[in-house]
N, C-alpha and C positions, 0 to 999 in steps of 0.2 A: 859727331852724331849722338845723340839720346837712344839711352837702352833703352829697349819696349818693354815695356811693363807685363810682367807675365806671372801667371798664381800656377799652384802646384794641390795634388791633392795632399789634403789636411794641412793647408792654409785656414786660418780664420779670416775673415773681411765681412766687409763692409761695401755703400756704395760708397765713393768718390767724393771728398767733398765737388769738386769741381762738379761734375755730374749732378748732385743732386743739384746746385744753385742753379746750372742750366735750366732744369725743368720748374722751380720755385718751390723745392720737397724738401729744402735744407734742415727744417725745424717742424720736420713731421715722425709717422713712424718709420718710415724709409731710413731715415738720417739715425736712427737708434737702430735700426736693423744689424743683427751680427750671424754668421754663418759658416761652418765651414765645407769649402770645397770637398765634393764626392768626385768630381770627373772632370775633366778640360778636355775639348775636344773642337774642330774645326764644324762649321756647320754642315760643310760638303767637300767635294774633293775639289780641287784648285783655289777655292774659296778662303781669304784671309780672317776673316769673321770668326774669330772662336770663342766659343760658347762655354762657360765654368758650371757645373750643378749644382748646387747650394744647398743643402740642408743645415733653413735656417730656425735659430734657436729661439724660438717666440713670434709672433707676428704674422702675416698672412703676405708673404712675398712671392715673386715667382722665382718660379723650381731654375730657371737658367735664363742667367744673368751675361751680357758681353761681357768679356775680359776686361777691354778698358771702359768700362763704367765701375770698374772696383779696384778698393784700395785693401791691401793689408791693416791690419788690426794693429796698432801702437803709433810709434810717433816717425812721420812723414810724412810729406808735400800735398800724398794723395788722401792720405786720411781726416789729416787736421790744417787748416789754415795756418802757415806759419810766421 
């Protein structure tokens, strides 16, 4: 089974390449966006949806991002096309 992808506070990321190609943002500001993690938290109680807060360094993002729409900052699967 595949490890679930999880951020921690003061993580730096990004979104996902995979994510941004879904939505057609790959080669926008989104896809230059960098931030780091303030908070990781579930949306609700029983709820697997968990939400990261992002204070990000330039750009007009929003403030809380899902987990898996974000990759870590350097070299991996989720960041850079390999």
């Amino acid at each position: 089974m595949a490890k679930k992808f999880t951020v921690e506070i003061g993580d730096k990321v990004a979104y996902s390449v995979q994510f941004l190609r879904s939505i057609g943002m790959a080669h926008t500001d989104m896809g230059r966006a960098r931030g780091i993690v303030t908070e990781v938290a579930p949306i609700g109680k029983g709820c697997s949806l968990i939400l990261a807060r992002i204070d990000w360094q330039g750009g007009d993002m929003p403030e809380r991002v899902n987990v898996q729409n974000l990759a870590k900052v350097g070299a991996n699967a989720r960041f850079a096309a390999m």
